[in-house]
C-alpha positions as CSV (number, residue, x, y, z in Angstrom):
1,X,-42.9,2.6,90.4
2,X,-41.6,5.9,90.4
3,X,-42.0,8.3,87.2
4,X,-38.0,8.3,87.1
5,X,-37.0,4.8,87.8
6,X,-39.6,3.6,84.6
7,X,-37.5,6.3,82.6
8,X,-34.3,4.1,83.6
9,X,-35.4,0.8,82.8
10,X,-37.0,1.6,79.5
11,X,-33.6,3.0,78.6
12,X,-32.1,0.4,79.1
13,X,-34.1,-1.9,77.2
14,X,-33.8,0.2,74.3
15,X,-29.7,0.6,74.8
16,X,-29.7,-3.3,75.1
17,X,-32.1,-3.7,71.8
18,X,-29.7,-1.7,69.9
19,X,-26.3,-3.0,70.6
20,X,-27.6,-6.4,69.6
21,X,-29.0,-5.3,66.5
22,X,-25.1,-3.5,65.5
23,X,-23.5,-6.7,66.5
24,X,-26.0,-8.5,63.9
25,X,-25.5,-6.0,61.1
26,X,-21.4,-6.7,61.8
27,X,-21.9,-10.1,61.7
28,X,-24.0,-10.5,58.6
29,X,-22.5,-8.0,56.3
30,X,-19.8,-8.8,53.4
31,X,-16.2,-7.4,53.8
32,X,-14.7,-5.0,51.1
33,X,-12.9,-6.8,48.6
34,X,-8.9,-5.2,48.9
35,X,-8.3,-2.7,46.3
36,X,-6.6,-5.1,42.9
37,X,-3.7,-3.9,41.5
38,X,-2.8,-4.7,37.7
39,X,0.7,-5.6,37.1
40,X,3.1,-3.6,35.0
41,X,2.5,-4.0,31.1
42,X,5.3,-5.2,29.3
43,X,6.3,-2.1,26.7
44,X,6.3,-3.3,22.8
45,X,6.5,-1.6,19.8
46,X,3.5,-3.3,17.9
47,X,0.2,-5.0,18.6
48,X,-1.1,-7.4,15.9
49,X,-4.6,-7.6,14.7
50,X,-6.9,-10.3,15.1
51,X,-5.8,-11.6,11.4
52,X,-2.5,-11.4,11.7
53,X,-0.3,-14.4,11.7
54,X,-0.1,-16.4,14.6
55,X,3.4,-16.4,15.5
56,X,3.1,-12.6,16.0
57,X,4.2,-10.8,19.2
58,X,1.3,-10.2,21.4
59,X,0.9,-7.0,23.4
60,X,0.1,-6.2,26.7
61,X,-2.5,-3.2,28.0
62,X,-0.4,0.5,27.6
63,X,-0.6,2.2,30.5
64,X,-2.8,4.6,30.9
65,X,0.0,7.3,31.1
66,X,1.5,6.1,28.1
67,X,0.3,8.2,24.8
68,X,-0.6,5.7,22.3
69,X,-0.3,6.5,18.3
70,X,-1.9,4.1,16.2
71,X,-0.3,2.4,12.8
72,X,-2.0,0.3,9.9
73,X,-0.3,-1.9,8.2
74,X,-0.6,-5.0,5.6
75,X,0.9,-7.9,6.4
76,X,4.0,-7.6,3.0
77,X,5.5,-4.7,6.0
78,X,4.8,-6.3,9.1
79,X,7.6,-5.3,11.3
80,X,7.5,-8.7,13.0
81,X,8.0,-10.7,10.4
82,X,11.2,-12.9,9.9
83,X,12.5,-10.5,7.0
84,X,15.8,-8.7,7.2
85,X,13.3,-5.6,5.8
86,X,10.7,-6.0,9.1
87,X,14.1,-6.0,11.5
88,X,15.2,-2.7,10.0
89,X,11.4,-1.6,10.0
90,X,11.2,-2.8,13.2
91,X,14.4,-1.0,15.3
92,X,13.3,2.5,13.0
93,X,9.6,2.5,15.0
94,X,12.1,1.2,18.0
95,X,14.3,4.3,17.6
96,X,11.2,6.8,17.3
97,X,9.4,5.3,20.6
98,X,13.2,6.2,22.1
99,X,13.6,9.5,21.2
100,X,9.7,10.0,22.4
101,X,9.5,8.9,26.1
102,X,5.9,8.3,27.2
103,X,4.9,7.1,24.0
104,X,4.1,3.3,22.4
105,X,3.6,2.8,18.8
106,X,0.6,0.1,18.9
107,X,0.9,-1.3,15.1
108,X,-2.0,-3.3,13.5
109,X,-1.8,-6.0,10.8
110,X,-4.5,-6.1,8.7
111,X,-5.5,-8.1,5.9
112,X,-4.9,-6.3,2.6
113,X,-8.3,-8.5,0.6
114,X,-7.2,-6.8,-2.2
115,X,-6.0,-3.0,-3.3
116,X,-9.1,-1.7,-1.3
117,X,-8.9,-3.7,1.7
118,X,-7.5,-1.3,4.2
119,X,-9.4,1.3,2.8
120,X,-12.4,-0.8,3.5
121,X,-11.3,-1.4,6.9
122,X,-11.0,2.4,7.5
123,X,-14.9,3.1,6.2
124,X,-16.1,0.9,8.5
125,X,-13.9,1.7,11.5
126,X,-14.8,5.3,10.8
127,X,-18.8,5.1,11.3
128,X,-18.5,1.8,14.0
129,X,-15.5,3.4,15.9
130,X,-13.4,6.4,15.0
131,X,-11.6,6.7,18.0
132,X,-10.1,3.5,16.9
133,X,-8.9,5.3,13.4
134,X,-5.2,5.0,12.6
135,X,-2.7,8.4,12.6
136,X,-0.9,6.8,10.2
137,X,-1.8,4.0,7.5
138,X,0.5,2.3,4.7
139,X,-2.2,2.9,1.3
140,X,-1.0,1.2,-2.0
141,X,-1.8,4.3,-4.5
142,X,-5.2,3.0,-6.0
143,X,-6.5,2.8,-2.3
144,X,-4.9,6.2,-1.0
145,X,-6.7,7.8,-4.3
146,X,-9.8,6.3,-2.9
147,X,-9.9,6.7,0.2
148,X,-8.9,10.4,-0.4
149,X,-11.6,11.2,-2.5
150,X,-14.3,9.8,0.5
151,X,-12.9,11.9,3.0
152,X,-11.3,9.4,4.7
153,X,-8.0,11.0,5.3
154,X,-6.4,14.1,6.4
155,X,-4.1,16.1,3.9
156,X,-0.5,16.3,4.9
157,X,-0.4,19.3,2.9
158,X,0.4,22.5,5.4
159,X,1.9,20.1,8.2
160,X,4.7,18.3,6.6
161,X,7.4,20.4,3.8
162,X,9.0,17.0,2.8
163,X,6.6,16.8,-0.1
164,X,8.0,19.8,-1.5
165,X,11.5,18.4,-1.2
166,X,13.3,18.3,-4.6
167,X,14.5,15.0,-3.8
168,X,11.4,12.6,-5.1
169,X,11.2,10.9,-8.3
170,X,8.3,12.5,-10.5
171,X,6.4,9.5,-10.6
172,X,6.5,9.5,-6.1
173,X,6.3,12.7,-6.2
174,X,2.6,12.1,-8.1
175,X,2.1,8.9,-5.9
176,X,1.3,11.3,-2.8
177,X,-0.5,13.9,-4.2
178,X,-4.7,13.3,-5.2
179,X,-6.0,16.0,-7.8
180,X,-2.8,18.4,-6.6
181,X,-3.6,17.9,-3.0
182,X,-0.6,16.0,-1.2
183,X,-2.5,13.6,1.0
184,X,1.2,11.6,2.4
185,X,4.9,10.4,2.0
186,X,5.9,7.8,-0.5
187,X,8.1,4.8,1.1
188,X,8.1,2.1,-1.5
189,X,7.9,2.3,-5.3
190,X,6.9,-0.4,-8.2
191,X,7.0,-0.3,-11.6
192,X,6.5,-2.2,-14.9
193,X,9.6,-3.7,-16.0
194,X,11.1,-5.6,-19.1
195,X,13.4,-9.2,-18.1
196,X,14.8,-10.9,-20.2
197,X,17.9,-14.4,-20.4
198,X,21.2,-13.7,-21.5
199,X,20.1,-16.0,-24.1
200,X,18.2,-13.1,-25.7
201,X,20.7,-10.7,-27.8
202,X,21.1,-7.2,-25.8
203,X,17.7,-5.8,-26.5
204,X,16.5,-1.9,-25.8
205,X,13.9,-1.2,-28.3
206,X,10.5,-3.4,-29.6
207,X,12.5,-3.6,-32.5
208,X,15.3,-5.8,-31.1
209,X,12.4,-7.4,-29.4
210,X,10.7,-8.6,-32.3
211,X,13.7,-8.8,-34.0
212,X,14.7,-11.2,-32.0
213,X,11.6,-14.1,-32.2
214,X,11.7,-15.1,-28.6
215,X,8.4,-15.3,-26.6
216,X,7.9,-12.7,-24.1
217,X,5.1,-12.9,-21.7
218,X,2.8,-10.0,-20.4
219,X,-0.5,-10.0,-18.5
220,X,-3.1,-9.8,-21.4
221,X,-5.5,-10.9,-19.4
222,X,-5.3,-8.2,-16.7
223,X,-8.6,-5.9,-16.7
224,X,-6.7,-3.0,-16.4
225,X,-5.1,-3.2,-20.1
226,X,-1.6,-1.9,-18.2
227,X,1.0,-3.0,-21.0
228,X,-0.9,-1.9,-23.9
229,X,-1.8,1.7,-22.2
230,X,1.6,2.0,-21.4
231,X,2.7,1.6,-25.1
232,X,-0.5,3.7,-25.9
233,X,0.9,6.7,-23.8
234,X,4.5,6.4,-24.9
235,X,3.3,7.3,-28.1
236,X,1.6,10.4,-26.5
237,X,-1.8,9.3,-26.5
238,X,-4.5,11.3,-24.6
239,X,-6.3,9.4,-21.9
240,X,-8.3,12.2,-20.9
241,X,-10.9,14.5,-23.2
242,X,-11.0,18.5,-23.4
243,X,-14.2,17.6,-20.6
244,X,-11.7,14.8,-18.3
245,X,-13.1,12.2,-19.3
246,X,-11.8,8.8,-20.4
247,X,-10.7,8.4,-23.8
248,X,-8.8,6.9,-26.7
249,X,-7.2,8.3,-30.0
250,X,-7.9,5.5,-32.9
251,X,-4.5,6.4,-34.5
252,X,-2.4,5.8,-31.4
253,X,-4.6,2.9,-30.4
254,X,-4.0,1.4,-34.1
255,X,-0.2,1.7,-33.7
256,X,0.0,-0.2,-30.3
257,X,-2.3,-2.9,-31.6
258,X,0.1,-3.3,-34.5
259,X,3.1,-3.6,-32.4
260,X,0.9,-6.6,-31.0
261,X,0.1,-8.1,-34.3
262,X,3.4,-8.0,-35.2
263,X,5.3,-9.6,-32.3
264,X,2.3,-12.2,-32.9
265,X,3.6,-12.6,-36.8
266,X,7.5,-12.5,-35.2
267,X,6.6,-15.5,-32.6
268,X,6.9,-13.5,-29.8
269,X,3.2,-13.0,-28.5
270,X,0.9,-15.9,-28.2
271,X,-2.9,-16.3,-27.9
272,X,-2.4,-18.2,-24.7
273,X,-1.1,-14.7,-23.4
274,X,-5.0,-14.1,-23.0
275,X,-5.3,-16.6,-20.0
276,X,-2.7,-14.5,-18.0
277,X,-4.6,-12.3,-15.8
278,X,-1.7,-11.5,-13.0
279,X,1.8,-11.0,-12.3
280,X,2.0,-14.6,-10.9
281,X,1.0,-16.2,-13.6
282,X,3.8,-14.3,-16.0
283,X,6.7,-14.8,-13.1
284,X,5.4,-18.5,-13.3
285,X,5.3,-19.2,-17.4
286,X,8.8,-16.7,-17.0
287,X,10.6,-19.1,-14.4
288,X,9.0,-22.1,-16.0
289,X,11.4,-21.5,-18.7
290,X,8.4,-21.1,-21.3
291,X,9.4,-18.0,-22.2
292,X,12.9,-15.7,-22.4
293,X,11.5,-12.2,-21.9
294,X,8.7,-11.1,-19.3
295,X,7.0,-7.8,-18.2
296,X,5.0,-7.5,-14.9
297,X,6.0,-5.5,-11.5
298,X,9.7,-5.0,-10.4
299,X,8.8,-5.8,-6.8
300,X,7.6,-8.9,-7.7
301,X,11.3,-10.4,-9.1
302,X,14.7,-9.5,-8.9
303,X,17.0,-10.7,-11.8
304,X,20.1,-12.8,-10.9
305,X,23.4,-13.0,-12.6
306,X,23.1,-13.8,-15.8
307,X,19.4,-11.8,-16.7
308,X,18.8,-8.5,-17.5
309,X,16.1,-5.6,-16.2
310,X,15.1,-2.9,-18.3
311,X,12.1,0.0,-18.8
312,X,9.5,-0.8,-20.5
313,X,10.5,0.4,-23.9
314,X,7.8,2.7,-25.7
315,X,6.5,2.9,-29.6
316,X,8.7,6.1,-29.6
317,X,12.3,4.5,-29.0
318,X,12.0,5.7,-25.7
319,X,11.3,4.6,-22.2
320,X,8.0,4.5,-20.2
321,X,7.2,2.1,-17.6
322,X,3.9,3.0,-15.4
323,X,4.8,3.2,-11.9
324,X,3.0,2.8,-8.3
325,X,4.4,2.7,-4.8
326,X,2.7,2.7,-0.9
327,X,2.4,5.9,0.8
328,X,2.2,7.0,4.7
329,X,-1.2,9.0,5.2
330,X,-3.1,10.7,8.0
331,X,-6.4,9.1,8.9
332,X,-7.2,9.6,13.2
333,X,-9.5,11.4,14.5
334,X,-7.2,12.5,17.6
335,X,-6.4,16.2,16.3
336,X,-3.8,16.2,19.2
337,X,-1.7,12.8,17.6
338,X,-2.0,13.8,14.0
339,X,1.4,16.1,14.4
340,X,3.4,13.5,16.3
341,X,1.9,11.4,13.4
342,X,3.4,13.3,10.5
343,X,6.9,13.6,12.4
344,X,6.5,9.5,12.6
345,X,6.2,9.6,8.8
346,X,9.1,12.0,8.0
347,X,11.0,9.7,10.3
348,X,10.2,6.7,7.9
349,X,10.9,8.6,5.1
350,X,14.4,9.7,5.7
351,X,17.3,9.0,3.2
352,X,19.4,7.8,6.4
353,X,16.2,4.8,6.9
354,X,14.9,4.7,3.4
355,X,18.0,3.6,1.5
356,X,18.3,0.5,3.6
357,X,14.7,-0.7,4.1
358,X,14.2,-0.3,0.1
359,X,17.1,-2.2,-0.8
360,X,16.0,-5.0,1.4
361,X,12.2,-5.2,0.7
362,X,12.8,-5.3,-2.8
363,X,10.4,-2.2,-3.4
364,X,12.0,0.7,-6.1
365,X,13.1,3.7,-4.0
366,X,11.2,7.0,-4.3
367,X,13.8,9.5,-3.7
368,X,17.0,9.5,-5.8
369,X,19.2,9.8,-2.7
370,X,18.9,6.2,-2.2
371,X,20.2,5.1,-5.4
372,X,23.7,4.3,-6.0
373,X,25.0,6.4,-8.8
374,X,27.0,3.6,-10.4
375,X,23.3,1.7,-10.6
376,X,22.5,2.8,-14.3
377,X,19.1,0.6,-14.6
378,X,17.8,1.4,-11.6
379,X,18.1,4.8,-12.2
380,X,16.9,4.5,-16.1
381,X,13.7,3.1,-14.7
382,X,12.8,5.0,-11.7
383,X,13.5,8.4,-14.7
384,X,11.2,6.4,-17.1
385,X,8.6,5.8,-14.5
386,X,5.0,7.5,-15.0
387,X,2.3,7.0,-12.6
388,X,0.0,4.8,-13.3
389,X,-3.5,6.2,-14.3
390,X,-6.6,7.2,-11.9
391,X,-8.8,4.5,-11.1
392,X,-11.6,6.2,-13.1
393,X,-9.7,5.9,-16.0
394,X,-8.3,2.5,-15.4
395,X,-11.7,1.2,-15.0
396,X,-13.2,2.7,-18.3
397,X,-10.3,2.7,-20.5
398,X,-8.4,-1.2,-18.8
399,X,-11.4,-3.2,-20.1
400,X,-11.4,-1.8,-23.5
401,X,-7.4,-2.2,-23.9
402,X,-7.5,-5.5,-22.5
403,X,-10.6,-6.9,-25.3
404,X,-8.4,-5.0,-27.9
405,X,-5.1,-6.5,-27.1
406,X,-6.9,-9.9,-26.9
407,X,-8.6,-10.1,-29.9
408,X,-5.5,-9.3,-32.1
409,X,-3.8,-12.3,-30.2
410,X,-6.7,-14.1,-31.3
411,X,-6.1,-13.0,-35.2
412,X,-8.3,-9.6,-35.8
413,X,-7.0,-7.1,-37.7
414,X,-5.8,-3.6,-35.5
415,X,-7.3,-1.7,-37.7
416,X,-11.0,-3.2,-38.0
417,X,-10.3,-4.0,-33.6
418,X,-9.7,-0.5,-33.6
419,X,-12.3,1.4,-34.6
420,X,-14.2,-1.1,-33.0
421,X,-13.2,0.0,-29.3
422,X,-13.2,3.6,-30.7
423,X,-17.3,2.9,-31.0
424,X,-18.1,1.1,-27.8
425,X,-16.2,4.4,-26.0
426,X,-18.4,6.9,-27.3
């Protein structure tokens, strides 16, 4: 065989041995899957956490054009629930997301577990996942102090002038700022108030209280001694030394003691008072009809027809009621949302939103332009209201109170109970 006729038929073997393999590749081989394409998310206004209540709107996925600004919440302002407070809450974050196209307001429920709770929340989510941090988070004033003072939260000072807006109440004023650093926006105010039945002559003083020989019921049993350091400062006690720390003056602390003994002598303070630890416990023995007069938290009760609300009178025939509230702060970790954050709380701060959402919640306002000028006791104790001290004192100083206060229910003289707390505080 020729030299070019072999050339030709090895050739074609080779062409022949190579077609076959293709058409086995083709055959064997798996087909692309088509491209998927995900629906269209729904847009919403809030996304529950895993602990919120059941019967809470569930989200869809934002799109990834949307810009997404993250809100904490407990669940006593959960814009979903069936509150006429939550439907105002609700169309307000409604209304922002409007006037902001491209962005969705993703809102998170999460269990409160106490005063700390949220701040808790934001420790951990800080170290585990900070890119999951909320721009803006609802902090009752004990956990905005805290969380302030670890570094968990951006000062709103230098991005936000409503602070410095003349219209606050001193004691919201106070509630945003952390050793004279304003750290957010104050939405809802509480404070320590006196209730008492029309039964009860027209009281204003501890005087007409006593005078009177009704019981009243107050939380003795709360750690944090709140009543009787509220009578100990309306008399102008010190709670802080020349050095800042905790402290107590023995003459003041004789005088409120007295008061105590007293209303005990008058019929007006019992021993069981001891065993009441909490507000519900008072609003209980209160509506129970076991007693005419009460003290705990406005927020907590709002008098009908027929009662009466008042300050909580001081040793000095003046008012002083401690005061708290809940305050919007900064706490993401997106520089570029934190902004867009503050404008968010402004927006819920507003005397146009605030008015409404306040007189609904039951919450005390926190700016006087929401107060109706005809509303006398509202106004008496939102002027009367003092902020409530620092958790360092409240922890030192509350325990102390309470024991004192408790042991001249139980009989011991204010004088020898006294100097008694005098010596376990040095």
């Amino acid at each position: 065989m020729s030299r070019a006729l072999r050339f030709i038929v090895h050739f074609g073997l080779l062409l022949a041995t190579g077609c076959a393999s293709i058409e086995q590749f083709l055959a064997q081989r798996t087909p692309f899957a088509p491209l998927q394409t995900s629906p269209t998310p729904v847009p919403v206004i809030s996304s529950p956490d895993a602990t919120q209540a059941s019967n809470a709107t569930q989200t869809a996925p934002p799109t990834s054009q949307a810009r997404i600004l993250r809100i904490w919440l407990p669940p006593q302002f959960d814009p979903n629930a069936a509150t006429s407070s939550a439907n105002i809450l609700s169309q307000r974050l409604a209304d922002f997301e409007a006037e902001h196209p491209g962005l969705e307001l993703e809102v998170r429920i999460k269990s409160d577990e106490g005063e700390l709770g949220l701040v808790n929340a934001l420790s951990v989510t800080s170290m585990a996942a900070p890119s999951a941090l909320p721009d803006l988070i609802a902090l009752a004033r004990p956990a905005l102090e805290t969380a302030a003072l670890e570094g968990l939260l951006h000062p709103i000072d230098g991005l936000s002038p409503t602070l410095d807006d003349p219209n606050w109440y001193d004691y919201a004023r106070q509630l945003g700022h952390i050793q004279n650093t304003g750290y957010g926006l104050p939405f809802a105010g509480d404070s320590l108030v006196l209730v008492y039945r029309s039964e009860v002559k027209r009281i204003s003083s501890w005087n007409d209280i006593l005078a009177s020989e009704n019981p009243l019921v107050f939380a003795a049993g709360d750690p944090k001694g709140l009543v009787g350091l509220s009578l100990y400062v309306s008399a102008n006690g010190e709670l802080l030394d020349a050095q800042g720390q905790p402290t107590l003056n023995q003459d003041v602390l004789t005088r409120v003691l007295t008061l105590i003994s007293d209303g005990v002598i008058a019929g007006v303070f019992s021993s069981s008072l001891g065993n009441m630890a909490s507000d519900e416990q008072v609003l209980q023995a209160y509506l129970g009809e076991r007693a005419n007069m009460a003290i705990f938290w406005a927020s907590n009760y709002r008098a009908p027809e027929g009662q009466f609300t008042l300050p909580l009178p001081g040793l000095e025939e003046t008012y002083l009621s401690f005061g708290t509230g809940w305050v919007w702060a900064l706490a993401g970790s997106n520089a570029e949302n934190q902004q867009l954050a503050v404008e968010l709380a402004d927006y819920l701060v507003a005397d146009d939103f605030l008015g409404d959402w306040t007189n609904a919640s039951g919450y005390l306002p926190t700016r006087p332009s929401s107060v109706d000028a005809e509303d006398a006791t509202m106004s008496a104790i939102l002027e009367s209201a003092q902020l409530i001290p620092s958790n360092d004192v409240l922890v030192v100083l509350g325990p102390l109170m309470q024991d004192a206060v408790i042991r001249v229910l139980n009989g011991e003289k204010p004088e020898v109970v006294s100097e008694s707390i005098i010596e376990q505080l040095k």
